[in-house]
C-alpha positions as CSV (number, residue, x, y, z in Angstrom):
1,X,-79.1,121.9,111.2
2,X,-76.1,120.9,113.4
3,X,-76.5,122.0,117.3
4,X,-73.4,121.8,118.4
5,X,-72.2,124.2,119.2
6,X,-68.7,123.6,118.7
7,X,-69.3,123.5,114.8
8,X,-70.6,126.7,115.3
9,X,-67.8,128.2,116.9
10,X,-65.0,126.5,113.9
11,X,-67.0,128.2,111.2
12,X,-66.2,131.5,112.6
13,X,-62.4,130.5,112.5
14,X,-60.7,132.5,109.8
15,X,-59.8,130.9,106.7
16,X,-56.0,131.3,107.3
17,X,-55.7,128.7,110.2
18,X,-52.2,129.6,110.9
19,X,-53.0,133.3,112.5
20,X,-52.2,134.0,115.6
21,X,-55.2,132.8,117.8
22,X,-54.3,133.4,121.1
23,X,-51.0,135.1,123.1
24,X,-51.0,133.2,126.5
25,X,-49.2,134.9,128.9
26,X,-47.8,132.8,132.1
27,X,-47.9,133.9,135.4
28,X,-44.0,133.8,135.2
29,X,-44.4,136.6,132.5
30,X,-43.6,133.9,129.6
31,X,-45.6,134.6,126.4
32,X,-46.8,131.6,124.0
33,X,-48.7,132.0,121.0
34,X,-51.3,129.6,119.3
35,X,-52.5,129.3,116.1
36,X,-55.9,128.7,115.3
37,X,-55.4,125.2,113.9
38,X,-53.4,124.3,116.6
39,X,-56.8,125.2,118.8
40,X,-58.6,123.3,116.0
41,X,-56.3,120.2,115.6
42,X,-55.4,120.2,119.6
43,X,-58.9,119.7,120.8
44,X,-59.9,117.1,117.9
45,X,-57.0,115.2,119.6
46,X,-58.5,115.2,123.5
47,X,-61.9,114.9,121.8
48,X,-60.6,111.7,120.1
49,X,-59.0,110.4,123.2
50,X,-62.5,111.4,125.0
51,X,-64.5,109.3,122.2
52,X,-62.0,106.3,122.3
53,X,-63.5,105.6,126.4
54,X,-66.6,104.8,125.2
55,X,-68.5,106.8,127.3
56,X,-72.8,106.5,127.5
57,X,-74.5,110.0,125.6
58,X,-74.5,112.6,128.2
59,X,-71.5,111.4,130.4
60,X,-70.3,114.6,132.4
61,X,-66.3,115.4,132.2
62,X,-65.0,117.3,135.5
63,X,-62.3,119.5,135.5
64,X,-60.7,121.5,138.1
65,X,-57.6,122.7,136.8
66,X,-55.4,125.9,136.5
67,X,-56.5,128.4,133.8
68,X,-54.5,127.5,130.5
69,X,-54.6,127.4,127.3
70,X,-54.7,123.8,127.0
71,X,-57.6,123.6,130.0
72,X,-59.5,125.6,127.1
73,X,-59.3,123.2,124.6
74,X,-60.3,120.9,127.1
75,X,-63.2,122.5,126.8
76,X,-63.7,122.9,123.1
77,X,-62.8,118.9,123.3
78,X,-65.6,118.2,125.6
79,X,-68.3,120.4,123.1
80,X,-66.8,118.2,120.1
81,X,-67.1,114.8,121.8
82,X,-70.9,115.5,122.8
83,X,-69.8,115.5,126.5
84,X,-71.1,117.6,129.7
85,X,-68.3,119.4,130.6
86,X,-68.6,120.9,134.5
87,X,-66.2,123.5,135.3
88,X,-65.0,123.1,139.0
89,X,-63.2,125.8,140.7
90,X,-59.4,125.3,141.9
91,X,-60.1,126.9,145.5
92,X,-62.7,124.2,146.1
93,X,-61.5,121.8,149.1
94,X,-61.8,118.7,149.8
95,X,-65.5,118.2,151.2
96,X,-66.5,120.8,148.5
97,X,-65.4,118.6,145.7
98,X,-66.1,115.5,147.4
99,X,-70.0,116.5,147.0
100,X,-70.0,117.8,143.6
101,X,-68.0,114.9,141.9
102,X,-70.6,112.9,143.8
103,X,-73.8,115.0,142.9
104,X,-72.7,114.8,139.1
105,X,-70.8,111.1,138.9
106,X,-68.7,112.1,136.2
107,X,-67.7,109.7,133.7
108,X,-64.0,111.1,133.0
109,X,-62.7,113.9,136.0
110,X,-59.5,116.0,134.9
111,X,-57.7,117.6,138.0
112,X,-54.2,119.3,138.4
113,X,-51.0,116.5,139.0
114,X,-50.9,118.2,142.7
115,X,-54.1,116.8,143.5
116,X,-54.4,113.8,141.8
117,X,-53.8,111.7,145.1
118,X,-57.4,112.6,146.9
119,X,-58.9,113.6,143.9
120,X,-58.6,110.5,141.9
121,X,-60.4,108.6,145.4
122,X,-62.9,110.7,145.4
123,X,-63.7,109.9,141.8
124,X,-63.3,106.2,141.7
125,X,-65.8,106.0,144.7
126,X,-68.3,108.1,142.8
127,X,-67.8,105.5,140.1
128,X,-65.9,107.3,137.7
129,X,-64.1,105.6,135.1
130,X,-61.2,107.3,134.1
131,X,-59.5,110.5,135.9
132,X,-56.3,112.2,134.0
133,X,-54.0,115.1,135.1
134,X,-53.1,118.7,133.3
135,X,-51.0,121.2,134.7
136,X,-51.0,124.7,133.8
137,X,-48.1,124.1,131.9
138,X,-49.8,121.7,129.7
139,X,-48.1,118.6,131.3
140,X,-49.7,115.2,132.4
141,X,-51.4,112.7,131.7
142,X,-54.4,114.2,129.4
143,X,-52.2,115.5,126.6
144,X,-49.4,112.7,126.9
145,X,-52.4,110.4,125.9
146,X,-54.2,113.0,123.7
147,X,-51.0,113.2,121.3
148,X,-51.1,109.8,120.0
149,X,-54.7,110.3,118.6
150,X,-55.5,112.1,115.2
151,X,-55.7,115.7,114.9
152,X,-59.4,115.6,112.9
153,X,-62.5,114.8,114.7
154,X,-65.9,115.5,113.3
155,X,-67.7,117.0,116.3
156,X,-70.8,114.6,117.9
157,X,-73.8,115.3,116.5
158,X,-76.1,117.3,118.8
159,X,-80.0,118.2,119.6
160,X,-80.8,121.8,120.2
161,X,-81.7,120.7,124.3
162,X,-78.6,118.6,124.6
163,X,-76.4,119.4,127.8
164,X,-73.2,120.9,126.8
165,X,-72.3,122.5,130.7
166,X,-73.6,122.1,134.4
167,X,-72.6,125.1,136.3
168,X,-72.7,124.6,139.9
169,X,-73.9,127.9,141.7
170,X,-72.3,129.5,144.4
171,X,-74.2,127.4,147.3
172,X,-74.1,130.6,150.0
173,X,-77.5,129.0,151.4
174,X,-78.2,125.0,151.2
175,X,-77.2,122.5,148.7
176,X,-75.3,124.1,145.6
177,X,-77.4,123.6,142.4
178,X,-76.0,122.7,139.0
179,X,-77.9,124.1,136.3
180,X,-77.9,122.3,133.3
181,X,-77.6,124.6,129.9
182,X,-77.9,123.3,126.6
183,X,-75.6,124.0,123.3
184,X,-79.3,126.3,122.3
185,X,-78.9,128.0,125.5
186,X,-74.9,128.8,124.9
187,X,-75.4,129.7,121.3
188,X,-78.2,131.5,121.2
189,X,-77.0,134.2,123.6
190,X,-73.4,133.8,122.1
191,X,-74.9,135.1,119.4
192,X,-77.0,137.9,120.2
193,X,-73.8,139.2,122.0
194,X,-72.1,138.8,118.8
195,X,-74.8,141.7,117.5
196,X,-75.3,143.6,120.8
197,X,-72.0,144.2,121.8
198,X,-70.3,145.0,118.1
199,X,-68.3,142.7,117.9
200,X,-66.3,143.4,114.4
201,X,-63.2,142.3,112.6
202,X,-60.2,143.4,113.7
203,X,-61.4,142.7,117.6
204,X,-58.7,141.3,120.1
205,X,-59.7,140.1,123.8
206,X,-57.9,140.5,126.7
207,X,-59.1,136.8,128.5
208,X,-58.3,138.0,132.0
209,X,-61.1,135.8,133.6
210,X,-61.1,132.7,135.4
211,X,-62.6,129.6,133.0
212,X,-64.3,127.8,136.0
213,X,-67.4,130.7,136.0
214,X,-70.0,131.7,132.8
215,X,-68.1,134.7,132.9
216,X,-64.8,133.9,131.8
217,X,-65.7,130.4,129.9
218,X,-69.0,131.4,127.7
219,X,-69.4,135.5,127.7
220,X,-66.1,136.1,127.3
221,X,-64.6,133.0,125.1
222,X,-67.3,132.2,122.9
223,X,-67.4,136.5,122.3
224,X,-64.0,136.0,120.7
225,X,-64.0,132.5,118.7
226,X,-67.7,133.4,117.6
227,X,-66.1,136.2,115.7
228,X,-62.9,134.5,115.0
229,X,-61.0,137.5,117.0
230,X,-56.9,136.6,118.8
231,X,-57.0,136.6,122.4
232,X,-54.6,138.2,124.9
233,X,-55.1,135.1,127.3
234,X,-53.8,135.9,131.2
235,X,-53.3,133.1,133.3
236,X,-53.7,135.3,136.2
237,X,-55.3,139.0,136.4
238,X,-52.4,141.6,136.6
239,X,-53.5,144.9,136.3
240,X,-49.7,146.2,135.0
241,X,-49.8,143.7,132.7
242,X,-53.4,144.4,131.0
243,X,-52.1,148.2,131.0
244,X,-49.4,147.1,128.9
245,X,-51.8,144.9,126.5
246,X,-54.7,147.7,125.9
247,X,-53.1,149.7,123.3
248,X,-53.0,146.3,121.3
249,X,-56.4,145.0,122.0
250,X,-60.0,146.4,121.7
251,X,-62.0,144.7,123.9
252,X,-61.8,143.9,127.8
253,X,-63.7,142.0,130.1
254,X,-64.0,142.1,133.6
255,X,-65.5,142.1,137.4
256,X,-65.9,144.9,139.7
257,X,-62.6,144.2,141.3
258,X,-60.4,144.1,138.5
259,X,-61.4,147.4,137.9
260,X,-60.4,149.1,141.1
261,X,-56.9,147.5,140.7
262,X,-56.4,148.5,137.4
263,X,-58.0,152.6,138.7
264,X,-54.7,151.7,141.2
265,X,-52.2,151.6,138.6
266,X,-50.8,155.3,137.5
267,X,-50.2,153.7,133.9
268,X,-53.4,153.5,133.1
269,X,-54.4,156.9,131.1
270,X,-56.4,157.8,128.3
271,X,-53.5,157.6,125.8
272,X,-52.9,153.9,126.7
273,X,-57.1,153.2,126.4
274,X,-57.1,154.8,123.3
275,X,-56.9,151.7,121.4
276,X,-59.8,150.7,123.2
277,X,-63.6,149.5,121.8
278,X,-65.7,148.3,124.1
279,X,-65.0,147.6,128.6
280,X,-67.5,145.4,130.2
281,X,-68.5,144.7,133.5
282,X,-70.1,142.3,135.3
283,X,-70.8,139.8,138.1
284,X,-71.0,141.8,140.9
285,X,-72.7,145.3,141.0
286,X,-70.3,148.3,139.7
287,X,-70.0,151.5,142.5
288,X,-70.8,154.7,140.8
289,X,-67.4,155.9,141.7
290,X,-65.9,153.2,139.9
291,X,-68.0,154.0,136.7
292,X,-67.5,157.5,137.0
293,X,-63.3,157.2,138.0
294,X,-63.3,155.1,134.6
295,X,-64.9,157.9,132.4
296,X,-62.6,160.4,133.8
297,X,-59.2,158.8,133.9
298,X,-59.7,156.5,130.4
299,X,-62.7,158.6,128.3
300,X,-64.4,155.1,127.9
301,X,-67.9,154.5,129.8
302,X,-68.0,151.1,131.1
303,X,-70.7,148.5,129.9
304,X,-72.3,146.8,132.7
305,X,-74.5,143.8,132.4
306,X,-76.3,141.2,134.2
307,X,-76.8,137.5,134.2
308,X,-76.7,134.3,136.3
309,X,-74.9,131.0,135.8
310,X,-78.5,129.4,135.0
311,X,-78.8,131.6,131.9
312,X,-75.9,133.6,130.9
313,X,-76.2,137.5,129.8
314,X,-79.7,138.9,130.4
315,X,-79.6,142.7,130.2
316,X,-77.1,144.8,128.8
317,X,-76.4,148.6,128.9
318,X,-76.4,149.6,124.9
319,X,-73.3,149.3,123.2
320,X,-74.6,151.5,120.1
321,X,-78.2,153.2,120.0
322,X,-81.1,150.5,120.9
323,X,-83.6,150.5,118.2
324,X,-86.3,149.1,120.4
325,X,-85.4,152.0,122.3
326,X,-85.1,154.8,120.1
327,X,-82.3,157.8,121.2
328,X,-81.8,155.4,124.5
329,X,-77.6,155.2,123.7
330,X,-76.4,156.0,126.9
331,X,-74.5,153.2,129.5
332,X,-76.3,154.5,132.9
333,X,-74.4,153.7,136.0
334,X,-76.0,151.6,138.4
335,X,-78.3,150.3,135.9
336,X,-77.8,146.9,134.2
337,X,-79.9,148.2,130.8
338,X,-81.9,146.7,128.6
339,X,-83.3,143.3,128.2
340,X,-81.4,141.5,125.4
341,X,-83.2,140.8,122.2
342,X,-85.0,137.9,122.7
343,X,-85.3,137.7,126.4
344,X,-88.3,138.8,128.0
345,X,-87.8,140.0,131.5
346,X,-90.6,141.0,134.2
347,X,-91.2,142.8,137.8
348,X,-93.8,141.3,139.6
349,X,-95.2,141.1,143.2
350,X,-95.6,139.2,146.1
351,X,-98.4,137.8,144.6
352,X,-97.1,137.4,141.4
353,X,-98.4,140.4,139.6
354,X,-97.1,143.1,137.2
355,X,-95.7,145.7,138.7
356,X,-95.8,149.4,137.6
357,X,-92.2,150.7,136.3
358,X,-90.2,152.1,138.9
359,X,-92.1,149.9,141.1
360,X,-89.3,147.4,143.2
361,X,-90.3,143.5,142.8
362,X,-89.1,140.2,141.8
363,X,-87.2,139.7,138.4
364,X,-88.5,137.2,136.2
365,X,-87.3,136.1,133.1
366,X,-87.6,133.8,129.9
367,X,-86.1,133.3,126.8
368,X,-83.6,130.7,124.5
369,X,-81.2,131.2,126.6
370,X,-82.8,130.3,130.1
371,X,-81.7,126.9,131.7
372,X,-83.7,123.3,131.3
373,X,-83.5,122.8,135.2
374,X,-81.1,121.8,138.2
375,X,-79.4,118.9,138.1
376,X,-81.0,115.6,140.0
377,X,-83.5,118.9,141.5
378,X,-86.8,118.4,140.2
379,X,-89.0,119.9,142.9
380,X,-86.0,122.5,143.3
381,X,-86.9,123.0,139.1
382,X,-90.3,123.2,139.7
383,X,-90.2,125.7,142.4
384,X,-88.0,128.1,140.8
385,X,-90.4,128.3,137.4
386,X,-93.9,129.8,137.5
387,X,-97.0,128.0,136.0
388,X,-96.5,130.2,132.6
389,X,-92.9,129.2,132.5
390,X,-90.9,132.2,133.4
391,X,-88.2,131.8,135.6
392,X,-87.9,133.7,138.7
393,X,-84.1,134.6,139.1
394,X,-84.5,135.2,142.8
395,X,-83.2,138.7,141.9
396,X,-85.2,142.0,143.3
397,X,-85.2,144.8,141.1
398,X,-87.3,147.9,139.2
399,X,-87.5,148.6,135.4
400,X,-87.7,152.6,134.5
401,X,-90.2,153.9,132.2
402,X,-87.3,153.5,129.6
403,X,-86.5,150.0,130.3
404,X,-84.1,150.2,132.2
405,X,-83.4,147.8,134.2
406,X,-81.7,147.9,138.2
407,X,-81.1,145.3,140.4
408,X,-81.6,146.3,143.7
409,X,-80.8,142.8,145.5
410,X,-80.9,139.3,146.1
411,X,-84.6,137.7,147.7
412,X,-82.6,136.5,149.9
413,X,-80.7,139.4,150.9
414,X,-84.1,141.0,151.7
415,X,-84.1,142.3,155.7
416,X,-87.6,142.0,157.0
417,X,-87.3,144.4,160.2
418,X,-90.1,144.7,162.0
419,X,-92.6,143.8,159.1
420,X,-90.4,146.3,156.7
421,X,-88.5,145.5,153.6
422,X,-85.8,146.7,153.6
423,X,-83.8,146.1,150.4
424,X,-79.8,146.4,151.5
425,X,-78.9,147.7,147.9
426,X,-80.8,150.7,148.7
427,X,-79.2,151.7,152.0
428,X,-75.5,150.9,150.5
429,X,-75.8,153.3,147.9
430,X,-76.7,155.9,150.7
431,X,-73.7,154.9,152.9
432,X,-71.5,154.9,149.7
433,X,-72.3,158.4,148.8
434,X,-71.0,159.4,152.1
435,X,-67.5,161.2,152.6
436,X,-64.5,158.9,153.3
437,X,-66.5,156.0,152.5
438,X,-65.2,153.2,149.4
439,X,-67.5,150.8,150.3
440,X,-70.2,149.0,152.2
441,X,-72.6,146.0,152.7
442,X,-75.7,146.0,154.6
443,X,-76.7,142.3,156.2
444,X,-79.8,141.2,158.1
445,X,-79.0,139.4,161.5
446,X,-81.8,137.7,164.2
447,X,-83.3,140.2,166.6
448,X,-85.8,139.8,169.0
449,X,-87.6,142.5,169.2
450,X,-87.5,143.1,165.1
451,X,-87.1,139.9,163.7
452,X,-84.2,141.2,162.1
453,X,-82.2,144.0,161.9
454,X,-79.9,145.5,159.5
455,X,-76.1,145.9,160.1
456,X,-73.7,148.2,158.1
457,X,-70.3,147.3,157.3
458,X,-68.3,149.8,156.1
459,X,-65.0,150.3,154.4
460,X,-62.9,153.5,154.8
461,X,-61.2,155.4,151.8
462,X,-56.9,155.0,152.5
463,X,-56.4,157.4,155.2
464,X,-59.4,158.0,156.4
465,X,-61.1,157.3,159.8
466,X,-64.7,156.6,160.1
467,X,-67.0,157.1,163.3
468,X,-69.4,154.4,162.6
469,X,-72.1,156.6,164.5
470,X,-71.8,159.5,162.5
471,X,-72.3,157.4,159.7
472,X,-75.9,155.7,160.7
473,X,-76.4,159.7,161.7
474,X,-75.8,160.6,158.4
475,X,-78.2,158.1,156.6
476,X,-81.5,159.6,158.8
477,X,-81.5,162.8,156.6
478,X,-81.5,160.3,153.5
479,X,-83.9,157.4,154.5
480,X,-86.8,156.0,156.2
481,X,-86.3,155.1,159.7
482,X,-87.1,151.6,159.4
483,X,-84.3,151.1,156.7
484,X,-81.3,152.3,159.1
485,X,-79.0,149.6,160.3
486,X,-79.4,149.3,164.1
487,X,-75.3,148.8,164.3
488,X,-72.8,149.6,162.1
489,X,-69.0,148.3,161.5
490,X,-65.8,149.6,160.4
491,X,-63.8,146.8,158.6
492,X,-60.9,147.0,156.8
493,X,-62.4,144.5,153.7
494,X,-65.1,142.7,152.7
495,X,-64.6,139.0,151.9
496,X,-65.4,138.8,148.3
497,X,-65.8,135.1,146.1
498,X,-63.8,134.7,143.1
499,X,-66.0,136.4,141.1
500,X,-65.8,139.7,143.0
501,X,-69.3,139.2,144.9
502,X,-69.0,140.1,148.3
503,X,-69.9,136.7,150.4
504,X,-73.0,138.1,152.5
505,X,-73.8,134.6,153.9
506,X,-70.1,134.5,155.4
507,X,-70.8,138.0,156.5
508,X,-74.1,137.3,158.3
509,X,-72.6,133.8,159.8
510,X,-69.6,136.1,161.6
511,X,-72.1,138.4,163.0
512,X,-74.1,136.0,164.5
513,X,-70.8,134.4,165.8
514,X,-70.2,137.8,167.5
515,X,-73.5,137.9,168.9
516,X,-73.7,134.7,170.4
């Protein structure tokens, strides 16, 4: 059987080649369409041009480009040509990429023509061989070299545990990791999606995502060319702009964040949603009032989900009724669902036991779909995989007596205050509950007498003024003593990543700037 998973992904093209594939929509407001043999015959070119260097088996291709169309079948080129492709994000600086190029010593590095000056150094002193240029307009280098080559390429033959992707993670603590998944890993859970989710013909996506994360590049893109389904494809999120695509598409995809700016937008009603199959959420946790402000200003309950770069989706809320959990149809807010079919997931202890359901503890999972390791992080691989080979996620979290599953935190978000845990998920969703409040984060900071102590930041609703005292007041009818923030903050945002998480580390390291 072939393993790539780009021959995977062509078979589910449909047989008319010259459909519309995908409507790319400029930040200028320019629309382009794309048929699906231009996708097909556009990557066999760059995969051509990928396979004329030359390159050793398992050669890693960097990118860090704008989202486009073209930076897709980049992509698609990289699967075909059997190379490692390692999505880079355009807000990294400098010193950022100047460690990842030289973590992965990429063979080939494609960056925008704005950046080609320090990028192309930083490559050639890692020892790369070749670095090219694409702008989100589809100009340079890349595709003024990719046209002379043929537009048919019979993808690389592949093993199941082949790289096809290193992710690097987020690095808020130490050294960021790239995990290393494999065209089983991608497909596999591709696939179960596929099932899960109802995907059907007749499905369009609106590709409002960034292609640098697992998000936008795997969930959301191999959701769509999997089932052969036309993509509205955004180079940027704009919230009036997905309004104005929903009553032509069926599916949409998104973070927190894009959620709240789309709730923003008076356009958005139930007769413009009506067209609607299936919203998804994930990446960063969902508030209840942004769950339950969707259901009441669009009819549609929003899916939320959970996974990590290391192995894609994990849990989902059910799409239709679960029939490993029988009657169990409904999306909960603040819950991530259901383990997916085929991944096992446990809650276990300190010491590494089962826990009871309900019981909070340390998610652990395994499954096809679950990484081969860090990159060049062997001990790092070892640590982060128990004895019986289940990997621990490094997520804390409780399973119902109905499976569900919620995550309550990061490990390392955990506040030990005065030999308390105090899990910071727990005490936000108090402080969001209260009046006037749109959000919050809870951080632990150095104390001397505690070891460390839990501080509030909070975010006021427009208009309204908070009393920061009234507010820790407020959470001692609600919780234990031990789990109130000594000190709380008004702020006026919290710094969020690309992604929508809110940047805790960032957080902690301006508190203890104040401090000091």
């Amino acid at each position: 059987m072939e393993h790539n998973l780009y021959t995977h992904l062509r078979a589910a093209f449909p047989a008319d080649l010259d459909q519309l594939a995908v409507e790319a929509w400029s930040a200028d407001g320019s629309c382009r369409g794309y048929s699906w043999r231009e996708l097909d015959e556009g990557s066999a070119r760059i995969a051509r041009l990928l396979g004329s260097l030359e390159l050793p088996a398992g050669s890693r291709l960097a990118v860090q480009v704008e989202k486009s169309v073209e930076s897709m079948l980049l992509y698609l080129a990289a699967l075909r040509a059997g190379l490692v492709y390692l999505p880079l994000n355009m807000a990294y600086q400098p010193q950022e990429m100047a460690y990842f190029i030289g973590d992965a010593e990429p063979a080939v590095v494609v960056c925008s023509p704005d950046n080609f000056g320090w990028i192309s150094k930083l490559a050639f002193k890692a020892g790369s061989a070749h670095v090219f240029t694409l702008a989100e307009d589809g100009s340079g280098s890349l595709l003024e070299r990719a046209v002379h080559f043929e537009a048919v390429q019979q993808p690389v033959p592949c093993a199941a545990d082949d790289l096809a992707a290193i992710l690097y993670t987020s690095g808020t603590t130490g050294r960021s990791k790239g995990a290393m998944l494999s065209h089983r890993n991608l497909l596999s859970n591709a696939r179960v999606l596929k099932d899960y989710w109802g995907w059907q013909p007749g499905d369009t996506l609106i590709h409002a995502l960034p292609i640098f994360h697992a998000h936008g590049l795997f969930v959301a893109l191999h959701g769509a060319l999997l089932n052969g389904s036309p993509m509205l494809w955004l180079a940027r999120f704009d919230p009036r702009l997905v309004i104005q695509l929903l009553p032509r598409a069926t599916v949409f995809m998104g973070v927190p964040t894009l959620y709240t700016r789309l709730l923003a937008e008076p356009g958005l009603t139930r007769e413009v949603a009506s067209h609607m199959r299936l919203f998804i959420s994930g990446s960063a946790p969902l508030l209840i009032d942004t769950f339950q402000a969707w259901q009441q200003r669009t009819g549609h309950t929003i899916l939320e989900r959970y996974g990590m770069s290391e192995t894609v989706m994990l849990t989902s809320n059910p799409y239709r009724a679960d029939e490993r959990h029988a009657g169990q149809s409904q999306r909960r807010g603040g819950t991530v669902g259901f383990p997916l079919p085929g991944v096992e997931l446990r809650i276990v202890g300190d010491d590494g036991a089962l826990l009871a359901a309900g019981e909070i503890g340390a998610i652990q999972v395994r499954g096809p779909n679950v990484f081969a390791g860090y990159w060049r992080m062997p001990e790092k691989t070892r640590q982060e995989f128990t004895a019986d080979g289940w990997f621990r996620t490094g997520d804390v979290g409780q399973q119902d007596e109905q499976g569900y599953v919620t995550i309550v935190g990061r490990s390392k978000d955990l506040i030990i205050s005065g030999g308390y845990n105090v899990y910071p998920a727990e005490v936000e969703g108090c402080l969001n509950e209260l009046p006037g409040v749109q959000e919050s984060a809870v951080v632990g900071v150095p104390d001397p007498d505690f070891g460390e102590v839990g501080v509030a930041l909070v975010v006021p609703r427009a208009g309204v003024t908070l009393d920061p005292a009234q507010l820790l007041a407020s959470l001692r009818s609600r919780l234990a003593n031990y789990k109130i923030p000594k000190r709380c903050r008004v702020v006026a945002e919290l710094p969020r990543n690309a992604m929508g998480k809110v940047q805790k580390q960032l957080l902690r390291e301006q508190l203890q700037a104040l401090s000091a």
